[in-house]
N, C-alpha and C positions, 0 to 999 in steps of 0.2 A: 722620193718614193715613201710613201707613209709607213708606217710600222707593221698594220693587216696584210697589207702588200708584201712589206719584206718578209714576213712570215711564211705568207704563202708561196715564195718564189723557194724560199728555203724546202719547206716541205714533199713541193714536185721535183726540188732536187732531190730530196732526200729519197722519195719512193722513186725516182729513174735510177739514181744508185742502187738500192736493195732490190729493184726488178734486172738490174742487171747484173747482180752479184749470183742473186737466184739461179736466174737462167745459166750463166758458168757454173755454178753447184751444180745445178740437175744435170748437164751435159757433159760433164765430167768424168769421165770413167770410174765403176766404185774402188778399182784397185788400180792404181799405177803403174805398178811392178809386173802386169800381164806381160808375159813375152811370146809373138808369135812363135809357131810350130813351123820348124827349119823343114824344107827340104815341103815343101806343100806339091802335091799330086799337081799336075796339071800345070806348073810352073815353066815357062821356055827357056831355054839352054841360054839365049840371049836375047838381051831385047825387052824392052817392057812385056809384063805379064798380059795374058787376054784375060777378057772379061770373065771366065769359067774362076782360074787362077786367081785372080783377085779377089771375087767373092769369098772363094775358097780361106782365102789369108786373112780375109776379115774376121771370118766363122770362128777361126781356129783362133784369134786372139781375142773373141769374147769368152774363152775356157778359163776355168780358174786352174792355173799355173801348176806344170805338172800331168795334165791329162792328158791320157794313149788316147789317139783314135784309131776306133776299128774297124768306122765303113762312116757315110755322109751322114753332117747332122741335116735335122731337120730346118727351114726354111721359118725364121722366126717372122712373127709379127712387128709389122710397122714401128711400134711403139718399143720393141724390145732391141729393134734392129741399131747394133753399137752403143749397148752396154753390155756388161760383164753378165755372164750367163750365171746365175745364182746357183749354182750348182756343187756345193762342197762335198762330195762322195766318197765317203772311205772305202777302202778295200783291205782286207787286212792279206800276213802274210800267205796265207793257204787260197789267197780266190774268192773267201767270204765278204759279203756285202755285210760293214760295221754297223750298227743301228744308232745311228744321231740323226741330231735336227734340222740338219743342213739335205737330210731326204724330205723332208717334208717340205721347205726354206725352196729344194728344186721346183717340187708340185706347184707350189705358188707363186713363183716366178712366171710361170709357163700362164697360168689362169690367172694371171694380174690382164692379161690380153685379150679376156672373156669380150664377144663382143667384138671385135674387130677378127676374130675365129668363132666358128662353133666350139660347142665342148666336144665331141667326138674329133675334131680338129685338132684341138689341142691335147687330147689323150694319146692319140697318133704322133703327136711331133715330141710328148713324152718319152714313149714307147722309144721311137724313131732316138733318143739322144740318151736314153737307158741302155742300150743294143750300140751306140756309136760310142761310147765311152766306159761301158764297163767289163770286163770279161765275162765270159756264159758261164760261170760256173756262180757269178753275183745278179745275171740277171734275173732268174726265174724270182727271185725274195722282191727283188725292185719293183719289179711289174705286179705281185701280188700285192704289196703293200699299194702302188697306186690304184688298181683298183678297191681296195677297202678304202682308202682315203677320198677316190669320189662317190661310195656309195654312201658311204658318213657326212659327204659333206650335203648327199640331198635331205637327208634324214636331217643333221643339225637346224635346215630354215626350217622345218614347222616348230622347234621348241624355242628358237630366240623368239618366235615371233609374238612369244607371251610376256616379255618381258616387262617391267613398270621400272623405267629406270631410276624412280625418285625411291622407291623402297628401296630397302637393303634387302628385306625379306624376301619380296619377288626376287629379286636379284641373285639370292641365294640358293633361292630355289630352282629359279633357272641354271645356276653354276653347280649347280646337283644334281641334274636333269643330263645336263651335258656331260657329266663326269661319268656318267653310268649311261651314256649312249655309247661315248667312245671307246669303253671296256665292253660294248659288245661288238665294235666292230676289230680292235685290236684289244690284242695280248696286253696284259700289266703294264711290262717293260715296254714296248712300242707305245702303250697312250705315254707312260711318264716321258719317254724322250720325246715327242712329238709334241704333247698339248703340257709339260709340269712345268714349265716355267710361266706359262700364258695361265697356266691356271693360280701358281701360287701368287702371280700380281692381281688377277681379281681378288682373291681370297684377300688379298691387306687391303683390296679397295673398299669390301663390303666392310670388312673389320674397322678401316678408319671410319667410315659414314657414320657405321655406329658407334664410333669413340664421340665423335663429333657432338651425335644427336642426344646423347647420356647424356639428361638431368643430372644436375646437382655435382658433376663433374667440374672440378675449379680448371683453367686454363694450364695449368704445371699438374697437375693429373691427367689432361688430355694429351700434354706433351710427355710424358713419361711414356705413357701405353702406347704412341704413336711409336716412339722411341723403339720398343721394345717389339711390338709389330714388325721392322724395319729390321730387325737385327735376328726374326724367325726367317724371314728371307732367303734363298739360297745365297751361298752366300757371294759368288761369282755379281748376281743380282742386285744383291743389298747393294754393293761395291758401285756397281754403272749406273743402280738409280738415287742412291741414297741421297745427291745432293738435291737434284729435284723435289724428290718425296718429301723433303722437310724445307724445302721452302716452299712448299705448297703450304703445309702444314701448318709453318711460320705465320704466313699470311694470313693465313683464316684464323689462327689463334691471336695474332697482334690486330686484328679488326675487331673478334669478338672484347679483346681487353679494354682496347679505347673506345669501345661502344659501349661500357657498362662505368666510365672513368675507373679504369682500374689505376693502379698506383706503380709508382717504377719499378718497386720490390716486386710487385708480380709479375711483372714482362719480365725484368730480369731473370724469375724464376724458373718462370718458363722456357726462356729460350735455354737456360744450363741446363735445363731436363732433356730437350730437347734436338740440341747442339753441342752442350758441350763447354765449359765454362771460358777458353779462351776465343771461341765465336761469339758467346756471348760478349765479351769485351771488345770484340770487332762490330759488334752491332751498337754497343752502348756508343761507341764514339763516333759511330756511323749518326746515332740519333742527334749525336749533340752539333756534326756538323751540319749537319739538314737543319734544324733549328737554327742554326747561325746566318742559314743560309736565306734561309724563311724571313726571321727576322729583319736581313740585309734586304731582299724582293720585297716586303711590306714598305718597307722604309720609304725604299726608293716609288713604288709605285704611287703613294700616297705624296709624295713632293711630285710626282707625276700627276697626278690628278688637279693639284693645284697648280700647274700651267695649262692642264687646259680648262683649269676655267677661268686662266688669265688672257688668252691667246685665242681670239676664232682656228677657225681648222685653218691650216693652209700652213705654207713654208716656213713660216715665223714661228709655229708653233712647233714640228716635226725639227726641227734646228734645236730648238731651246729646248727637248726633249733627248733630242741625241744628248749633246753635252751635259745634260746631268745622267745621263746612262753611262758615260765619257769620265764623270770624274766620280761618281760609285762605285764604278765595276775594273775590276785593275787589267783584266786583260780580254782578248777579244773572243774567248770559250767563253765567258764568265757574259760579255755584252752581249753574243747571241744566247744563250740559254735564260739570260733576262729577257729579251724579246719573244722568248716564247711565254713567257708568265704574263706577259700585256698582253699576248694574244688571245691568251687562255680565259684572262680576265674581261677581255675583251667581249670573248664570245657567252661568257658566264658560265665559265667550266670549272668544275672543282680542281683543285692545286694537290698533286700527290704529295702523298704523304710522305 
């Protein structure tokens, strides 16, 4: 089998793996530790359960753990039918409905179904699991807040729909727009729990664009401000995305560096600004094995090329190429992820950096 070939046989393995690793992710339950609700209405004294009974057991173990019911849920969509009902609802000690995010987190689980229901459909099956899981003395807050929460969200599509995602400015102006739409349909307190965290991550999105886009801004000045941005974060927030957010950061500042030949001292500088001085030492020796590594792929590819232009195509040639793949590369991680750089070079694709 030639080496394009073996590449390619590799790589439909690779995507029939990650398409099947996917698919057990997604169908997964999002909590494990769900425990159905003993003693289910409708259950037979003996004997397997009927079909009433069963659905019933089903219902009750898509609840997030802990939930009274008070009368039937409602009849989920297709799409929602056996996963975990997003529903985290406080109640506190006196009967009061608590004001967190996990009421809003419900609203949108239910309209992630838009589409395979009406929306009147789905305010009803709302309704319908606000009334089957909360006490009356927390429902009447529930039901007002979800209607505010659909009238906001018809109101919300005409102001995204101005947005210019390449500006910061549009951008911010639409994240200005929004901010002062939602404070008309809810109180202070209710937008902050509802939309303050979805709002304080736009806010460092627009902020980073325009660290980015600042002239005259050296690469350890854009990572210092990035830095600092990250750390205005709440801080729960900062905590779950920091790792991401800087290497996004990373990447676009180590691209702008070697795209102007910057020099080591200021990649180094940058990522201390940026990371942190012992990441940065996890990067320095990250760079020098990748170069070692480079080095070793050139080497080899180029003793590569001179057999085949010693050797027409055929078996004679794919043989005398194994065996110098065979005595370069010491073990068989190291032989396939060299045959991905012949294939790569094959196709004339640039070599990551």
């Amino acid at each position: 089998m030639s080496n394009t070939k073996t590449w390619g046989a590799w790589i439909v393995l690779a995507v029939i793996i990650i398409a099947i690793g996917s698919l057990l992710l997604w169908l997964k339950p999002a909590d494990s530790r769900v425990t159905t609700t003993n003693g289910t209405a409708g259950s037979r004294a003996a004997g397997t359960p009927g079909p009433t009974a069963v659905f019933a057991q089903a219902q009750s173990s898509q609840l997030p753990p802990g939930t009274q019911l008070n009368g039937p849920l409602p009849t989920l969509a297709p799409s929602l039918q056996g996963t975990q009902i997003d529903c985290p609802l406080v109640v506190s000690a006196t009967g009061e409905l608590t004001l967190t995010p996990g009421i809003r987190n419900c609203f949108d689980y239910f309209f992630t179904s838009i589409g395979e229901k009406t929306e009147s459909q789905l305010i009803a099956d709302i309704r319908q699991y606000l009334k089957a899981t909360l006490p009356a003395s927390a429902q009447a807050y529930a039901i007002k807040l979800l209607d505010q929460y659909v009238a906001y969200k018809h109101a919300e599509s005409t102001v995204q729909g101005k947005i210019d995602t390449q500006n910061p400015d549009s951008i911010q102006t639409v994240l200005n727009q929004l901010k002062q739409l939602r404070r008309q349909f809810f109180s202070a307190a209710e937008a902050e729990v509802f939309f303050g965290d979805e709002e304080a991550y736009n806010q460092y999105t627009i902020d980073s664009i325009r660290i980015m886009k600042t002239p005259g801004l050296s690469a350890s000045e854009k990572a210092a401000k990035t830095a600092a941005l990250i750390n205005q974060l709440p801080p729960e927030m900062a905590e779950n995305m920091r790792t991401s957010m800087q290497y996004d950061s990373l990447q676009k500042l180590t691209e702008e560096i070697k795209a102007k030949n910057g020099s080591p001292a200021e990649l180094r500088q940058m990522r201390e600004q940026l990371v942190g001085a012992a990441a940065a030492d996890r990067l320095a020796a990250l760079d020098t094995e990748q170069a070692s590594w480079r080095s070793k792929v050139d080497s080899y590819l180029a003793d590569r090329e001179k057999i085949r232009q010693q050797f027409p195509e055929g078996s004679d040639r794919d043989q005398a190429i194994a065996s110098l793949r065979e005595r370069q590369f010491a073990t068989p991680e190291e032989r396939l992820r060299a045959e991905s750089y012949e294939a790569m070079k094959d196709r004339g694709e640039k070599f990551p950096d």
